[in-house]
Wavefront OBJ file of the C-alpha trace (Angstrom):
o trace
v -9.734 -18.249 -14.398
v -7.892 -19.419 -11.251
v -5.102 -20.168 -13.280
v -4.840 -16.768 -14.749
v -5.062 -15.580 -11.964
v -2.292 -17.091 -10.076
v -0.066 -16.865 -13.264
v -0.861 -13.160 -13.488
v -0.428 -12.255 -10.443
v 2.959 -14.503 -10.048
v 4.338 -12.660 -13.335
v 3.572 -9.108 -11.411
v 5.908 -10.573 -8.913
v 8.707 -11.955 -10.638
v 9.140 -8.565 -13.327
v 9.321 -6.585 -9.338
v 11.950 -8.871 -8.583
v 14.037 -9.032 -11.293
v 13.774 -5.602 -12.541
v 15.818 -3.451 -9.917
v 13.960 -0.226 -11.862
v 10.781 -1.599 -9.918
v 12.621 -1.676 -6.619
v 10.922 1.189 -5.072
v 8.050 1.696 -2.547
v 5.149 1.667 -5.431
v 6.244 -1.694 -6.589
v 6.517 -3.082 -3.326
v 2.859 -2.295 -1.983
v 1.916 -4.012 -5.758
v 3.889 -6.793 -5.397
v 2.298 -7.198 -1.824
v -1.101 -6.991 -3.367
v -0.725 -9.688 -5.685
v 0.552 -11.937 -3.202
v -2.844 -11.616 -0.974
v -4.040 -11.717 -4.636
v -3.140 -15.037 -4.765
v -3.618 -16.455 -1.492
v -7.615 -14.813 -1.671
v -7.959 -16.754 -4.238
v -6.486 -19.777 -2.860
v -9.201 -19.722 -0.293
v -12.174 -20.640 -1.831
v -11.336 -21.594 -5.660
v -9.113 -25.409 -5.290
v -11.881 -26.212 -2.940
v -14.717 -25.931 -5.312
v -12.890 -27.239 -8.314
v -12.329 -30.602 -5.811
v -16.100 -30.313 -5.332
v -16.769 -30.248 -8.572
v -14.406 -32.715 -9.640
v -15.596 -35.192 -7.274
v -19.355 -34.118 -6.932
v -18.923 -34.155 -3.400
v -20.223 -30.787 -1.353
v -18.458 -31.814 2.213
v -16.262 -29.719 4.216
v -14.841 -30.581 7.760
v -15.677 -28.192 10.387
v -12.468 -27.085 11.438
v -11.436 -26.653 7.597
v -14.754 -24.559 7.398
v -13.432 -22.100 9.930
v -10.207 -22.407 8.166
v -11.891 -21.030 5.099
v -13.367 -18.418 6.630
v -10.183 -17.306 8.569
v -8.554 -17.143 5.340
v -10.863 -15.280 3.861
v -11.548 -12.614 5.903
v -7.797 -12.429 6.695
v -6.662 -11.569 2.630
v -10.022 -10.164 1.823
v -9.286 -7.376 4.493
v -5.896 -7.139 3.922
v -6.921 -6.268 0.436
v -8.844 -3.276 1.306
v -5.826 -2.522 3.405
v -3.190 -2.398 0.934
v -5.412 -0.219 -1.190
v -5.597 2.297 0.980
v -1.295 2.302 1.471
v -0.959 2.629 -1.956
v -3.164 5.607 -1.772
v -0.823 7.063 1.052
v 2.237 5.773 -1.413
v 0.293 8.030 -4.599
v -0.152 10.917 -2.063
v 3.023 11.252 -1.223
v 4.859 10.988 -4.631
v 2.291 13.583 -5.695
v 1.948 15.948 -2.966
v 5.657 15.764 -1.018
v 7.806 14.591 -4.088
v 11.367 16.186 -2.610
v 10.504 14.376 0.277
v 9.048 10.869 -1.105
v 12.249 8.898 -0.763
v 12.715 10.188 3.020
v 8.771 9.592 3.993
v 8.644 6.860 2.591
v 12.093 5.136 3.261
v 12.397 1.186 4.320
v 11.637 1.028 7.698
v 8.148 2.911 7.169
v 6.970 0.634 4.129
v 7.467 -2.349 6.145
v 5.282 -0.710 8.581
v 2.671 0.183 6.477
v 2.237 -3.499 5.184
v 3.184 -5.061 8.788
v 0.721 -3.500 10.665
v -2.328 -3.898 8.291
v -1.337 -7.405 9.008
v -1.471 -7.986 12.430
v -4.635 -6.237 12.691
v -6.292 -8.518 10.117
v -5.020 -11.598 11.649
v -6.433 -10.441 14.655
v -10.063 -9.339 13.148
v -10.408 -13.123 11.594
v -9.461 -14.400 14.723
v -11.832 -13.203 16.737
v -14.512 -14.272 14.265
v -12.955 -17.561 14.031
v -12.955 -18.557 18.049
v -16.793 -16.299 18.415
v -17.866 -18.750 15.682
v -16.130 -22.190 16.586
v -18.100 -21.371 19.660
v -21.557 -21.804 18.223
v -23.852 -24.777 18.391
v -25.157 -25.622 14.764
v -28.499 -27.790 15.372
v -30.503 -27.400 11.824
v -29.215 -27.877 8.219
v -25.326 -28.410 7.511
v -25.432 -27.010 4.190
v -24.410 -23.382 3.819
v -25.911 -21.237 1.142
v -22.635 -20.145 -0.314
v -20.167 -21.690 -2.403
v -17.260 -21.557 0.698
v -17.432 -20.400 4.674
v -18.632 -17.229 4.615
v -19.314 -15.073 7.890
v -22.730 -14.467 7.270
v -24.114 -17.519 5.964
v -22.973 -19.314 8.910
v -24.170 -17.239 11.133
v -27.754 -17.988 9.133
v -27.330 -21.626 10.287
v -26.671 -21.284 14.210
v -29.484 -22.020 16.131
v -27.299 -20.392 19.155
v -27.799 -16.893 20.552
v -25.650 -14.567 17.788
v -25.938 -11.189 18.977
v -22.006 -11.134 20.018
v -21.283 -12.444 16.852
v -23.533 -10.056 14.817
v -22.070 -7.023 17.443
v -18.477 -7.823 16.439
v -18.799 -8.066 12.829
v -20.612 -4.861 13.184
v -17.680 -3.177 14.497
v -14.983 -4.814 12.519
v -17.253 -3.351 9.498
v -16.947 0.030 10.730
v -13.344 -0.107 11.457
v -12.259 -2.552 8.684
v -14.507 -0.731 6.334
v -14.483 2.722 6.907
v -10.915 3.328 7.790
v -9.261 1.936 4.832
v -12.071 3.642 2.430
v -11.402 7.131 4.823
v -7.621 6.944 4.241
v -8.437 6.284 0.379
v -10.321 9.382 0.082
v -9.205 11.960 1.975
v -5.427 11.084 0.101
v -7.161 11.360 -3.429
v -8.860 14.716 -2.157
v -5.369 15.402 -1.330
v -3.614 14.448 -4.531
v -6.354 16.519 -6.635
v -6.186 19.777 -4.802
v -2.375 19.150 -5.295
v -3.086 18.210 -9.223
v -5.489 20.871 -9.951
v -2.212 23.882 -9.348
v -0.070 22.133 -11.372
v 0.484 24.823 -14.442
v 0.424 22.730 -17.284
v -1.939 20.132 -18.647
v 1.026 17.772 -19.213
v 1.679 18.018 -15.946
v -1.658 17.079 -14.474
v -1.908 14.045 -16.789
v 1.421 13.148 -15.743
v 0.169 13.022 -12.104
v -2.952 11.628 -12.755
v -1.700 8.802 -14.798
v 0.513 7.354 -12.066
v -2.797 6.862 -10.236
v -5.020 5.287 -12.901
v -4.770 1.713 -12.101
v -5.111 2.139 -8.716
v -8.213 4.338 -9.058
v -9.603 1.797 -11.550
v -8.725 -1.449 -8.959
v -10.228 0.803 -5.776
v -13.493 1.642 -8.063
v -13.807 -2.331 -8.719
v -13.545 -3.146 -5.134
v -15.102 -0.883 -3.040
v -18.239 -0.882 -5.753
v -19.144 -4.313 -5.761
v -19.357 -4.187 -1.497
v -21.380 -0.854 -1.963
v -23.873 -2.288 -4.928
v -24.602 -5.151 -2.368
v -24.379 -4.278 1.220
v -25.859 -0.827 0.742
v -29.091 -2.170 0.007
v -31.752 -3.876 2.380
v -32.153 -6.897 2.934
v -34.064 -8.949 0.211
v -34.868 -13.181 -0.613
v -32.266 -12.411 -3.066
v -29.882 -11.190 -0.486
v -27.748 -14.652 -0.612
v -27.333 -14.909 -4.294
v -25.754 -11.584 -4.352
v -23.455 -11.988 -1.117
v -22.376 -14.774 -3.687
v -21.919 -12.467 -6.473
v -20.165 -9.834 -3.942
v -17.518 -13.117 -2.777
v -16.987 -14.103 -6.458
v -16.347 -10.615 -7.621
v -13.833 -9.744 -4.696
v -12.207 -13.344 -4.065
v -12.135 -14.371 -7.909
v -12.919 -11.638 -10.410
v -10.696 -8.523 -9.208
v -7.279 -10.529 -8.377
v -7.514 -11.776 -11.786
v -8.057 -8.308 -13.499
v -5.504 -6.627 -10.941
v -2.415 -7.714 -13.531
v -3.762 -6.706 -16.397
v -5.099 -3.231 -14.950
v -1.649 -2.317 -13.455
v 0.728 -3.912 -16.651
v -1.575 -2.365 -19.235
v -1.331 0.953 -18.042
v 2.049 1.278 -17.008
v 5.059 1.409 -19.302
v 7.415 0.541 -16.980
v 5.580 -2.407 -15.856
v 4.812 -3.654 -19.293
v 8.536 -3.452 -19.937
v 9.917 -5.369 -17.159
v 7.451 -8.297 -18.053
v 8.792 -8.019 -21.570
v 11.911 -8.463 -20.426
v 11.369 -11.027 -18.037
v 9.709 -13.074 -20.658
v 11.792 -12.570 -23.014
v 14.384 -14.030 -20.066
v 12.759 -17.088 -20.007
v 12.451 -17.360 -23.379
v 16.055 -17.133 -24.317
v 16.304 -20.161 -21.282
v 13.817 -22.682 -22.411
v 15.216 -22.189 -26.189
l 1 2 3 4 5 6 7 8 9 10 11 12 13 14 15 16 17 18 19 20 21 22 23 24 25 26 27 28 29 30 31 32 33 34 35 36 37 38 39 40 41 42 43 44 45 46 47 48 49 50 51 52 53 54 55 56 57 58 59 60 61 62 63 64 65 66 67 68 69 70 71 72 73 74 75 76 77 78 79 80 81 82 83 84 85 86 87 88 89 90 91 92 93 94 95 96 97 98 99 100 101 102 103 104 105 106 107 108 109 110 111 112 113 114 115 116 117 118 119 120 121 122 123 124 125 126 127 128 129 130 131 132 133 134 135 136 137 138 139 140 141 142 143 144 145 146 147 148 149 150 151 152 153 154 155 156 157 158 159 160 161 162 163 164 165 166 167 168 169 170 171 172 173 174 175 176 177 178 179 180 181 182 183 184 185 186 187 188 189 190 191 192 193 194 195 196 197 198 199 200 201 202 203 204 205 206 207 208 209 210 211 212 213 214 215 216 217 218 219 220 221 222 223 224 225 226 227 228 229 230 231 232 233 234 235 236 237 238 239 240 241 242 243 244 245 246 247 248 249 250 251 252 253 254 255 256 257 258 259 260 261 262 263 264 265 266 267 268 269 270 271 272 273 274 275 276 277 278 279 280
């Protein structure tokens, strides 16, 4: 799976690059997306291979918080990206005259940049709040990697700061990027629904299948478990939740956005047919 998923992803990539058709501001946000892709899966799936390999569970503290940093850092920056590509869809949809203006160079590179800072700054502060807890009962974590929360179970120090900022990273991290996702898709179906013909509404609407598909992946498997109270089952589905969004979703995320666009399946036809004609 973690294979296929780096391999996937990497293929996404390399049919971007190689195909100067793909060289426009669509392509770019979906090339950036398989990146964190990549590195979210990184995070947590070598590790617990080596654990499984070797039957050994241990993880140095400082790689723990490592983990976690990681995590949170492409996890967010996930949620992130979805919501540019939204802004990306809006535009082409809504302002098409205008899309190559509004959404020239310099403004792409902001719109991945600053998602960037701000999420290296959000696992930051987790990272330092947490290094700064005392952990006095059992070392093992009730997770399959360094999770936020299931540290946080173990620390037999005072975690209302903790619990206060993930609170309103949640809110901010959560709710913005969701916000931004909606309110452009409310957007680009008021702008759908006047189009004339029927051709031209399924025209529109195709270019945002796969992203609609992808956003309906993510941002249901957080709802279907944090949107519920808290139950002695709670932990097994925060695993579920980490598996679905770290593991699961990067490695349908090729598949959803070459099946469903022609211009993407072509570029990876010709880029394998590329290397092909090199090995032969």
């Amino acid at each position: 799976m973690y294979l296929v998923t780096v391999l996937g992803n990497l293929l996404i990539i390399l049919a971007i690059i190689t195909d100067s058709h793909l060289h426009t501001p669509m392509y770019f946000f979906l090339s950036n997306l398989s990146w964190v892709d990549i590195f979210l899966s990184s995070t947590t799936v070598p590790k617990s291979l080596v654990n499984i390999q070797t039957q050994s569970r241990v993880i140095p503290f400082a790689g723990c918080l490592a983990q976690m940093y990681a995590f949170h850092l492409f996890g967010t920056m996930d949620s992130f990206l979805l919501a540019v590509m939204a802004i990306d869809r809006f535009v082409a949809i809504v302002y098409p005259l205008r899309y190559s203006v509004l959404m020239r160079p310099r403004v792409c590179g902001l719109l991945v940049g600053g998602p960037w800072v701000v999420t290296h700054l959000q696992s930051l502060v987790h990272t330092c709040l947490m290094a700064q807890l005392t952990f006095c009962a059992s070392s093992k974590i009730p997770h399959f990697f360094c999770d936020l929360k299931p540290l946080l179970k173990l620390s037999c120090s005072d975690t209302y700061s903790n619990e206060l900022v993930v609170f309103a990273f949640g809110i901010v991290m959560g709710i913005g990027p969701l916000s931004c996702i909606l309110l452009s898709y409310i957007c680009i179906f008021q702008a759908v629904f006047r189009i004339p013909s029927a051709q031209g509404k399924w025209k529109a609407f195709s270019t945002c299948g796969s992203h609609l598909t992808v956003v309906s992946l993510f941002y249901g498997t957080i709802f279907a478990v944090y949107l519920q109270p808290t139950s002695p089952t709670s932990s097994q589905k925060d695993k579920a939740a980490a598996l679905m969004c770290g593991v699961v979703i990067p490695m349908l995320n090729p598949f959803i956005y070459s099946l469903r666009n022609k211009d993407m399946k072509e570029a990876l036809r010709k880029l394998v047919g590329k290397a092909a004609s090199f090995w032969s």
